[in-house]
KOLZA-281660 format. One record per residue (C-alpha): x, y negated, z; residue number from 1. Coordinates in nm, 4 decimals, padded with zeros to 6 digits. Layout:
KOLZA-281660
{node {X, Y, Z}, NUM};
...
This chain:
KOLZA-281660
{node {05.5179, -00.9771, 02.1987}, 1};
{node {05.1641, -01.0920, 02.2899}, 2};
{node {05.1272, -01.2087, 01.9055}, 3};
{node {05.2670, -00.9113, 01.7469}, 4};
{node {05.0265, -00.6873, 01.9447}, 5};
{node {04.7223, -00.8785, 01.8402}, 6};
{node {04.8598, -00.8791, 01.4605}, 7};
{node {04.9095, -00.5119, 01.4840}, 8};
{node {04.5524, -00.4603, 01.6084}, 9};
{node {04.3560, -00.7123, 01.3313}, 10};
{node {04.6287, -00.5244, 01.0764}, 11};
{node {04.5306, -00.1574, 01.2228}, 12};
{node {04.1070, -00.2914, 01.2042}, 13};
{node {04.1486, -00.4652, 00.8545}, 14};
{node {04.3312, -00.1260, 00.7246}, 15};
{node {04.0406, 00.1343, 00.8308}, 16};
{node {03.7845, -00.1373, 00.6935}, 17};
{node {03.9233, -00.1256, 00.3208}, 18};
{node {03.9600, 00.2300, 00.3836}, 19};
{node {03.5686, 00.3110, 00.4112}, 20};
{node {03.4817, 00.0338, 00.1537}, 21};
{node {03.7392, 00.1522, -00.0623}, 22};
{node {03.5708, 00.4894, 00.0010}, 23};
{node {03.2052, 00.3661, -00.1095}, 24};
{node {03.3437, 00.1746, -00.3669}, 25};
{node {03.4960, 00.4625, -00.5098}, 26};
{node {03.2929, 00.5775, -00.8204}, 27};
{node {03.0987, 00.8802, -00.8344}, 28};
{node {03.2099, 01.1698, -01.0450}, 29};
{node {03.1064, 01.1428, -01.4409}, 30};
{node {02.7880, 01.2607, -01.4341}, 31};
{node {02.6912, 01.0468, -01.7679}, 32};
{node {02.7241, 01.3893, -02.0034}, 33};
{node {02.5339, 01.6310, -01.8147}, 34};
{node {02.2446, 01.3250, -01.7827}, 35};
{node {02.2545, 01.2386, -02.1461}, 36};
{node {02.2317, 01.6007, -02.2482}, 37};
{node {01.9231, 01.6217, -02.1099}, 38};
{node {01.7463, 01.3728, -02.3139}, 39};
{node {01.5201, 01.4774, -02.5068}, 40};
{node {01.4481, 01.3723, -02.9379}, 41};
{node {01.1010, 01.4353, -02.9104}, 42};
{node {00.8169, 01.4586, -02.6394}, 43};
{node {00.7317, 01.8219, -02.4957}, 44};
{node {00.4286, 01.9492, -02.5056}, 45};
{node {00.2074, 02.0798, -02.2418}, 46};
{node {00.2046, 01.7096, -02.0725}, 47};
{node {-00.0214, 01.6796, -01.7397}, 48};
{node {-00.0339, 01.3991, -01.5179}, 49};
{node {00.1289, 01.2906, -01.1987}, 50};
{node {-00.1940, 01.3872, -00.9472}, 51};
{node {-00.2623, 01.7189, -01.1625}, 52};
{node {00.1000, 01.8376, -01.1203}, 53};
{node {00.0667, 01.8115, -00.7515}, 54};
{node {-00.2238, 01.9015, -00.6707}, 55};
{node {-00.1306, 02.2529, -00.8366}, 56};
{node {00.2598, 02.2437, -00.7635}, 57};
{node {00.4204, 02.5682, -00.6321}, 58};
{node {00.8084, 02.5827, -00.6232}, 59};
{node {00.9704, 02.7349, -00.9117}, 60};
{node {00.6566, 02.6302, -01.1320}, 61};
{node {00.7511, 02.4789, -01.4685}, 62};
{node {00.6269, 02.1618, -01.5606}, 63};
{node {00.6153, 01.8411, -01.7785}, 64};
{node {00.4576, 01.5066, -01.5974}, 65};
{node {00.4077, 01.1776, -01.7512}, 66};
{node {00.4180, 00.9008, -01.5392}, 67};
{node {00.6191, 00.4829, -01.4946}, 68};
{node {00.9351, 00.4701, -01.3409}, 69};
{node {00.8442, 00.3427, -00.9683}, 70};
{node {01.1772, 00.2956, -00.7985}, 71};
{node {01.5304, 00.4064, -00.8916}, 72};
{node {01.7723, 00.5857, -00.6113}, 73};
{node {02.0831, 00.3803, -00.5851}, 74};
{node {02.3878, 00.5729, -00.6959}, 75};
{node {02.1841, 00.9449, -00.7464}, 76};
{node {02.0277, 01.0159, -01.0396}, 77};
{node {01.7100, 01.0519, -00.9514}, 78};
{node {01.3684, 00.8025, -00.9344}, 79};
{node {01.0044, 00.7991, -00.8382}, 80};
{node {00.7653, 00.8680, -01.1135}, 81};
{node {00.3667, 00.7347, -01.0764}, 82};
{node {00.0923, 00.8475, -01.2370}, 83};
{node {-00.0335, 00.6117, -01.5060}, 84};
{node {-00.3639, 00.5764, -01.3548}, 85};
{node {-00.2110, 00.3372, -01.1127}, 86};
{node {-00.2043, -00.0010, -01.2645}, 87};
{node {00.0878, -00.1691, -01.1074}, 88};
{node {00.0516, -00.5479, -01.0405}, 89};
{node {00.1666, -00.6637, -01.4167}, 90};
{node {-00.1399, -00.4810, -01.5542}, 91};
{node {-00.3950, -00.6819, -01.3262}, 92};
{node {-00.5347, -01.0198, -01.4736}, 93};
{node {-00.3715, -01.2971, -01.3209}, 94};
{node {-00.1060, -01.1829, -01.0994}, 95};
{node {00.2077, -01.3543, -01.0564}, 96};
{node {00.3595, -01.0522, -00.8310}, 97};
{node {00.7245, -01.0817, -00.8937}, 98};
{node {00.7905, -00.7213, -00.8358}, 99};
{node {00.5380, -00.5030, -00.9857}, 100};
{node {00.6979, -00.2035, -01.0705}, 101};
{node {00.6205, -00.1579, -00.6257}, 102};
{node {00.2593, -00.1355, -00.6703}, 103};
{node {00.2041, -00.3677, -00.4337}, 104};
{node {-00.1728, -00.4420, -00.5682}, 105};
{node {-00.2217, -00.0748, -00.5002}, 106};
{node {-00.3181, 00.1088, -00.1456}, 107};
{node {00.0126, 00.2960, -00.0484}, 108};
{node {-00.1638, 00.6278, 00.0252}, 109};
{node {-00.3125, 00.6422, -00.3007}, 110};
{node {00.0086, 00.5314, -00.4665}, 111};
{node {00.1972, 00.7975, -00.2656}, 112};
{node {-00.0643, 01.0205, -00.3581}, 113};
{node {-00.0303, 00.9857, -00.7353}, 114};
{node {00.3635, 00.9765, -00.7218}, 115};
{node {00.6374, 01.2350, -00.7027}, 116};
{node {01.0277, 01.2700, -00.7044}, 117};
{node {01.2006, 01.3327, -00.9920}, 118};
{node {01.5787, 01.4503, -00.9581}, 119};
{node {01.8735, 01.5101, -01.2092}, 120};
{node {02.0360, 01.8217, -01.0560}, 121};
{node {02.3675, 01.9887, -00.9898}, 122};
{node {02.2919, 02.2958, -00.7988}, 123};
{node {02.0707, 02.1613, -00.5236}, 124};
{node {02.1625, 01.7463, -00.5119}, 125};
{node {02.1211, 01.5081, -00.7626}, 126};
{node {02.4302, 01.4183, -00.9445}, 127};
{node {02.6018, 01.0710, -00.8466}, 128};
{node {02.4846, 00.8467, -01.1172}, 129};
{node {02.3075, 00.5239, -01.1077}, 130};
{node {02.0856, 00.5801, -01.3778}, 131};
{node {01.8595, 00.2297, -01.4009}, 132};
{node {01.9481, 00.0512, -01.6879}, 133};
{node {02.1011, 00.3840, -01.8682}, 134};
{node {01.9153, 00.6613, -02.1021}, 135};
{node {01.6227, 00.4144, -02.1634}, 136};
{node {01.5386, 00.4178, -01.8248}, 137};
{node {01.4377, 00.1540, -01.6420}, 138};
{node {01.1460, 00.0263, -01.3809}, 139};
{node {00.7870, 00.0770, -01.5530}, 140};
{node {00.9499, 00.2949, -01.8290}, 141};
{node {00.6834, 00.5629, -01.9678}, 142};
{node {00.8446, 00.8794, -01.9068}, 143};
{node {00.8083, 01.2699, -01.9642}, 144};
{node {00.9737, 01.4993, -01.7231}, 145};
{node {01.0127, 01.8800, -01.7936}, 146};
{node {01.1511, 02.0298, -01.5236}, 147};
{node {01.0905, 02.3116, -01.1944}, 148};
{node {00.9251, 02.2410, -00.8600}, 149};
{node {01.2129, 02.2178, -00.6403}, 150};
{node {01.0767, 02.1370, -00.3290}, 151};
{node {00.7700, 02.0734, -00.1727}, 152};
{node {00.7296, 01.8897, 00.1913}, 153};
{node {00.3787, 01.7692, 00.2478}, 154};
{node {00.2881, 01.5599, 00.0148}, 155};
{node {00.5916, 01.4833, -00.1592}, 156};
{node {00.7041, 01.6715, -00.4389}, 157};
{node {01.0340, 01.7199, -00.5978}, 158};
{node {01.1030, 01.8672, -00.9992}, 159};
{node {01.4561, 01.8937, -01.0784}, 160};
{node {01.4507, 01.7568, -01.4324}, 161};
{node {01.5521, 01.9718, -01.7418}, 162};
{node {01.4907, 01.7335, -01.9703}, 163};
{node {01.2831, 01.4018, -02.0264}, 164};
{node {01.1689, 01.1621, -02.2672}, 165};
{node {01.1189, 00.7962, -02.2987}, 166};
{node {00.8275, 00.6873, -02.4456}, 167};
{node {00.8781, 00.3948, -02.7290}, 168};
């Protein structure tokens, strides 16, 4: 009886454990066609950079930023974009930083500073789509963003992408 009630327990704990990591596991809806169809054959016009775009940013403004892939959200699409007059580690001579895409080399309020969000929008959230690796995109990719101020909150800054473009 003793037995039976402990392998009922485990049983009952093991069952609600696959449940939540069958849960995250779970893939996120197909977002891949509403991404894609925002990518862009040729680069827009009207390009400004990463620090100009926020120093001027008002929500609802249209814009189109250049800046290098910084970091990727996992399983949204959506990523940090950094000005290109950050030089990220792999641009310094000699460095051997194994991550440079972080900026590490760089002072993190000037980084933050020259750095904004950039997300891939349904309604008001970012679709669920790991996007690294996919559309061209990928950590120090050059990339235009057209898109709206979404949000504003201090000194970050949020454009829900319209469209963008990988530079070759």
């Amino acid at each position: 009886m003793f037995r039976s009630t402990i392998f009922l327990a485990l049983a009952a704990v093991l069952l609600a454990a696959c449940g939540d990591a069958t849960d995250e596991q779970t893939p996120p809806a197909a977002a891949a066609p509403e991404v894609t169809a925002m990518k862009l054959a040729a680069e827009p016009e009207g390009v400004r950079d990463v620090a100009e775009v926020k120093e001027a940013a008002k929500v609802g403004d249209e814009v189109v930023v250049f800046g290098r892939v910084r970091k990727f959200s996992e399983g949204y699409a959506s990523f940090v974009l950094t000005g290109p007059e950050m030089r990220h580690c792999a641009e310094r001579e000699a460095d051997t930083c194994p991550t440079p895409w972080d900026y590490c080399c760089e002072d993190s309020e000037d980084v933050a500073a020259h750095s904004l969000n950039v997300e891939f929008r349904e309604g008001d959230r970012p679709f669920k789509e790991k996007l690294e690796g996919r559309h061209g995109l990928k950590l120090l990719a050059d990339v235009v963003v057209k898109g709206k101020i979404a949000e504003i909150r201090g000194d970050n800054v949020t454009i829900a992408a319209e469209g963008f473009f990988v530079r070759p």
